[in-house]
N, C-alpha and C positions, 0 to 999 in steps of 0.2 A: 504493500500500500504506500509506503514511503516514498519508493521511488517513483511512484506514478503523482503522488503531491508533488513530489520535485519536478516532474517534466510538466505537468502543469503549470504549474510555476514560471516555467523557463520560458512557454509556449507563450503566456499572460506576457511575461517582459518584452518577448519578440515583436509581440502585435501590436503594444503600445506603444513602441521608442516613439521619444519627443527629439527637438534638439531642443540642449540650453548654454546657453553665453552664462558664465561664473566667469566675472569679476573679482580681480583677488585671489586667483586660484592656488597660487603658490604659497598663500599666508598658513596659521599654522589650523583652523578650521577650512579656509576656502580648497585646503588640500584635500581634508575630507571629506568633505561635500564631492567633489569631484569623483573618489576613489566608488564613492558609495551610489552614485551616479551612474558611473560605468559598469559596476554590478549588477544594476538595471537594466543594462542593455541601449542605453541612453546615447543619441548624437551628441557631444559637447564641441563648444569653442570658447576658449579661456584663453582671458587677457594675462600673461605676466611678465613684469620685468626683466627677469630672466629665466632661462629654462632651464638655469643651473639647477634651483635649486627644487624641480619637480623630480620624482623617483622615475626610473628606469619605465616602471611597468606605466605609465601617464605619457612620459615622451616617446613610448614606441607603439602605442593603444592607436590601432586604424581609427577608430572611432570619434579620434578625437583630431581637432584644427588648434594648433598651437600659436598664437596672435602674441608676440611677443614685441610689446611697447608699453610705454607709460602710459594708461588712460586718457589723462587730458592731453597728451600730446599728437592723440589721434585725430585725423582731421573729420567733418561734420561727412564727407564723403566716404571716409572710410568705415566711421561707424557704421553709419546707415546699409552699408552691406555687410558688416558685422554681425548684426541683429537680423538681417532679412535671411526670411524661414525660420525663425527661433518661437521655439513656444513658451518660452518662460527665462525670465534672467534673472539671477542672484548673484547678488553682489554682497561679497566677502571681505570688501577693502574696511582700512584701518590705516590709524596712525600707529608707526612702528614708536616702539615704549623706550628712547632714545632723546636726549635734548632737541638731538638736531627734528626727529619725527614728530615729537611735542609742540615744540616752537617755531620749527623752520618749516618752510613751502614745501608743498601746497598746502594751505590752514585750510582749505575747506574742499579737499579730496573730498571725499565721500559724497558731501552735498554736490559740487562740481560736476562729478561722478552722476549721479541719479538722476540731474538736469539734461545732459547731454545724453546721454541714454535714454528718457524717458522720449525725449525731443527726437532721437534716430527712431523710435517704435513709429510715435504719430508719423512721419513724414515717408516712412515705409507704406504706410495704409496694408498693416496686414487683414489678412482673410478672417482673420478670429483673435479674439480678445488675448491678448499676452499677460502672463504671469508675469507680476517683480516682486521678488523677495528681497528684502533688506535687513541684515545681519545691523542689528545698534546696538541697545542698553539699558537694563532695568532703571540705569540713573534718569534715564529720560522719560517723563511724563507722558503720559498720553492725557494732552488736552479736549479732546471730544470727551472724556472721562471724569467723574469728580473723584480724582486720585489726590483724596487729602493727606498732605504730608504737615509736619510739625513744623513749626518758626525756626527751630536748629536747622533742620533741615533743607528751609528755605535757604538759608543765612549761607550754608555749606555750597548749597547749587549753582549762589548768585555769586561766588567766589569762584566755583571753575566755570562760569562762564566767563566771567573777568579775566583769569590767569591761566587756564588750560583748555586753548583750541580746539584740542578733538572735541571736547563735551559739547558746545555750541553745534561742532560743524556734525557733529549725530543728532543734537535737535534740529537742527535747518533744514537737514537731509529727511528726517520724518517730517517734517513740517510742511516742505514740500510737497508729497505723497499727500498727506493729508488736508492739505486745504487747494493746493494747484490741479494735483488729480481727483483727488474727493472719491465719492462713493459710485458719482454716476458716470463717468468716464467709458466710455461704449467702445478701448481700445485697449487700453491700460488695467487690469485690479493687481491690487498690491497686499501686501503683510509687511509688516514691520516686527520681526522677532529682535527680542530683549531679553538676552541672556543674560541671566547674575553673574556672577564674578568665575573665568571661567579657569575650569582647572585641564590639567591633562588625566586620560584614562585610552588604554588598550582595546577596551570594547566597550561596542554597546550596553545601556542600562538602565532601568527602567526610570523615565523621567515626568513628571507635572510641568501641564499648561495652566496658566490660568489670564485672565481679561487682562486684571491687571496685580502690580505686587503684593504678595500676601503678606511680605515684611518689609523693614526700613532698607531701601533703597541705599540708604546711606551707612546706616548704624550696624544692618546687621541682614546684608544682601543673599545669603545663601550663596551655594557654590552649583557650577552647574559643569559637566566634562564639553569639552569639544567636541568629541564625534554626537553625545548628544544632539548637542545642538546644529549639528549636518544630519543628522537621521531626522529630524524634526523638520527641516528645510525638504531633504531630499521629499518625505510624504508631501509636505506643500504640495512639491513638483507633480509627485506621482499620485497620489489619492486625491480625487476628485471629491470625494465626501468631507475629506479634513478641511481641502480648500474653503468649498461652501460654509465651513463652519468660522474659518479665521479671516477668509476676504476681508478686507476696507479695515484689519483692527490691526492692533499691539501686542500680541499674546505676549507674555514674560512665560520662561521656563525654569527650571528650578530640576537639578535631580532632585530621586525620591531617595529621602531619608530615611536610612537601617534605624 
């Protein structure tokens, strides 16, 4: 019986390949995303810096179009056939945890990022509505929400937006999605996942979604793994039921605690 769930299985992957553009793919989730993707059976085409630093089994995978540039260095033309025939695109990118990645250019990668890409789907006029998944941060609010948080808390937030870039440029980038695309966008539906504080782990493991954070964002964010939060994205992609359930929101995820 086993082995016929398994060819089952295989047959379901075959029949459904999508393609999808992963942004960021070389980071240290947008890697997994990618891996767990191509277990799928999945077309991909990933943006990275370099292809140094993708494993062996990525940079010789048929399946996959290696687009190795800076993001914003791509020109409005080259995107645009980037994205054309993509069914969904997640974007992985991040400020590297470094002064120069902190303080130094581009401050506002990611939003940058989700502008130009949102703007190569429209001007493609695909045949059907495109997935964008967006990798951000339980730090960042979802405003459509009444996510009440404490005065400390406020006090803490309005401080890295003052003194550390990436936080703003993770809310601008949602913010975008959220009020430029919106809910009725007849091209574009989006997620915005908000992973707590993330750690590393070898496998998969059982994790919670929730609207919005069940704890202090700041004080006491839970921890969530990596490949989680790329198995959590990857279903985005591939389960049509999860989608319908998180389209236009914020989910936060959280592993489950032993």
């Amino acid at each position: 019986m086993g082995r016929w769930v398994d060819l089952g299985a295989r047959i379901m992957k075959i029949k459904d390949k999508i393609t999808v553009l992963v942004a960021g793919a070389s980071g240290a989730t947008g890697r997994l995303l990618v891996e767990q993707l191509l277990d799928y059976g999945h077309y991909l085409k990933i943006i990275v810096r370099s292809k140094n630093k993708l494993p062996e089994s990525i940079k010789s995978n048929r399946n996959v179009t290696i687009i190795q540039a800076s993001i914003l260095d791509l020109s409005v033309a080259e995107l645009n056939e980037y994205v054309k025939g993509c069914n969904a695109i997640a974007s992985c990118l991040g400020h590297n945890m470094s002064f120069q990645g902190i303080f130094g250019k581009p401050r506002k990668l990611v939003t940058d990022a989700t502008k130009r890409l949102c703007s190569a789907i429209n001007k493609g006029e695909p045949k059907s509505t495109v997935k964008y998944i967006l990798m951000n941060t339980v730090g960042n609010r979802n405003r459509d929400l009444p996510e009440k948080i404490s005065f400390s808390e406020k006090c803490i937030i309005w401080l890295l937006r003052l003194l550390v870039p990436p936080h703003i440029d993770n809310e601008e980038a949602a913010d975008f999605l959220r009020t430029k695309i919106g809910q009725n966008d007849n091209t574009i539906k989006w997620v915005v996942v908000r992973p707590s504080s993330l750690i590393d782990e070898e496998d998969v493991s059982e994790y919670k979604t929730h609207s919005s954070p069940t704890r202090s964002a700041i004080f006491n964010d839970g921890k969530v793994s990596r490949v989680n939060v790329a198995a959590f994205m990857n279903k985005l992609i591939t389960d049509q039921n999860l989608w319908e359930k998180w389209k236009g929101q914020m989910p936060v995820i959280y592993n489950k605690e032993k």
